[in-house]
Steps between C-alpha positions, in 0.01 A plus 500: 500500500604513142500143417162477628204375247274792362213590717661271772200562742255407215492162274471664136356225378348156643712163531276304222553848251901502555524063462313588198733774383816289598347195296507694186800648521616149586331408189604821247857392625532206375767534193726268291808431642722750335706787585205753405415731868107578449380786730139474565336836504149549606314820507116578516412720187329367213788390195395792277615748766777741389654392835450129432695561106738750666649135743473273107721755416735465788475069432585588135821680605636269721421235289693648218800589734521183715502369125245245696666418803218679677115539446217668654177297510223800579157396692243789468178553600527364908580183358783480815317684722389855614747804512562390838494112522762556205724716651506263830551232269849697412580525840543167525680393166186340371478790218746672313392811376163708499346823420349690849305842515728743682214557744486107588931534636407785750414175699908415471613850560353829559684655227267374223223686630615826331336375195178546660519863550269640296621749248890433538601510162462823311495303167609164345893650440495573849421141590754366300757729605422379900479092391779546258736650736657503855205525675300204325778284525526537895164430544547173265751415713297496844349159418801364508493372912135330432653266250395682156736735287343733266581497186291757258222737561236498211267716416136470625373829388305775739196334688157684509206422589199325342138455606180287448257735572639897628728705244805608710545895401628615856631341846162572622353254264685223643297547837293219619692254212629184616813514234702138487913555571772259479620301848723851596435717806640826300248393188223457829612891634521635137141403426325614823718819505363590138175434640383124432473221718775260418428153481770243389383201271717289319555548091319193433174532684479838413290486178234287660531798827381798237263302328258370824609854706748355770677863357440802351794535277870412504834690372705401232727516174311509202639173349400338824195667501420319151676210501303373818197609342397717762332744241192258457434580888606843519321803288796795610835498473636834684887615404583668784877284481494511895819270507757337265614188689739288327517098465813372628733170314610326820726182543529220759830566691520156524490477119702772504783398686494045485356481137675761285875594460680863448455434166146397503368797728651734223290357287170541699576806616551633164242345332290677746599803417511431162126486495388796648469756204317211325288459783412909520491512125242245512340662827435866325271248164382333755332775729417695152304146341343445833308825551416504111345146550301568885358808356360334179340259760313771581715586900454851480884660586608842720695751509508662848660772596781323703512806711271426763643115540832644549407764772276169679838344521640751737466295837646212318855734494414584859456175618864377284671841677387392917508171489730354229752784499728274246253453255437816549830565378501264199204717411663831493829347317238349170321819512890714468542256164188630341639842545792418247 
């Protein structure tokens, strides 16, 4: 059923972790009396991130248009929780507003797991002219029965993948590699159809995974891949850009609908918005300063011929065409956009 909790046949998180969540919150809540709204907003990247500045922005604008009335408190770096735990905690009106990896909501709705493809986009105008338009907005809006509305996508950049001790030129390099994925089933089929053997670990026990061997390598953004500091662990950094898979603004219903007014939503919604070209402007420095500053600490980056990655990814399109004819579908009407 819609209504039902995330991951209904599987606690995301243990009682003790989620009385612990709730107590903070119960804690960050605590305001003057006054006619301010504050939205807590929690979100798992470090507060340096070009995501993380891209949702100040956001705060900034609907502080300056609520002219008060409303502020955004933002909690980074898991302070509220995991992806998950966080996004459970807005299913239940206990959070307002966080920042989710479009691979995390395939566990709301298949539709998110488009992102995943690998090699969708043609380029980065191509992205934007999918989230920008019709088609990102309906996907936004199939959150909507699980109790979260999307607001924005931002941009989090190609992902490729980096190693601590085998240079990635080829699919046939990634043989025999454990490689760590995010808590997705399409990220999971992705990685093992390229050729490695997917193994999901969470963001924040991931450093300490590459450095004593529990994995091989992982895949990520550049700014992610140096703001974690997963460069002092990993030597190679391989750019094969296998997928492009966008971090996604969402909003309690609840929030949504009891907290705000007409007036108010405009405001958020807008805001939102609002702070997307900062957010890629700051995304494009961002990617360019990070692999500057992990090659100068000696990770040694590639160029592969993306070729051969993109010809590996052929039974992931056959899989999508016999047994999820609709994404299926949703594939062939992105790829008609990059045509234009």
């Amino acid at each position: 059923m819609p209504n039902q909790p995330l991951n209904n046949n599987k606690s995301l998180f243990s009682y003790t972790h989620m009385m612990m969540c709730l107590l903070l919150l119960m804690l960050v809540g605590c305001e003057p009396a006054d006619e301010t709204i504050v939205l807590k907003l929690g979100h798992g990247l470090d507060s340096s991130h070009p995501v993380h500045l891209g949702m100040e922005r956001m705060a900034e604008i609907v502080d300056e248009e609520s002219e008060g009335s409303m502020r955004i408190d933002i909690y980074p770096n898991e302070q509220l929780g995991t992806e998950r735990e966080m996004l459970e905690l807005l299913q239940i009106g206990s959070l307002d507003i966080t920042k989710v990896s479009a691979a995390i909501l395939e566990s709301f709705t298949p539709v998110f797991t488009i992102f995943s493809v690998p090699f969708l986009f043609d380029d980065d105008e191509h992205m934007y002219r999918v989230l920008d338009g019709e088609i990102g907005k309906r996907i936004l809006d199939a959150t909507e029965p699980y109790r979260v509305k999307g607001l924005c996508y931002y941009d989090a950049g190609t992902r490729s993948f980096y190693t601590t001790d085998r240079p990635i030129h080829s699919p046939a390099d990634l043989r025999g590699l454990s490689i760590r994925v995010q808590e997705s089933p399409s990220a999971i089929r992705m990685v093992n159809t390229l050729g490695g053997s997917a193994t999901p670990v969470s963001w924040g026990e991931l450093y300490t995974a590459l450095q004593q061997g529990v994995v091989d390598g992982a895949e990520n953004n550049p700014p992610s891949f140096y703001l974690s500091r997963h460069y002092e662990v990993s030597n190679y950094y391989s750019l094969n850009e296998h997928t492009a898979v966008p971090d996604v603004l969402v909003i309690s219903t609840h929030t949504w609908n009891h907290v705000l007014d007409e007036d108010q939503r405009a405001i958020i919604q807008d805001a939102a918005l609002e702070s997307v070209p900062h957010q890629r402007k700051l995304w494009r420095e961002a990617s360019d300063e990070a692999l500057e500053a992990v090659e100068q600490a000696g990770v040694e980056i590639i160029y592969p011929d993306r070729e051969p990655f993109m010809e590996a990814s052929q039974p992931y399109y056959d899989y999508l065409e016999q047994q999820q004819p609709e994404l299926y579908e949703l594939l062939l009407e992105i790829q008609e956009l990059g045509n234009e």
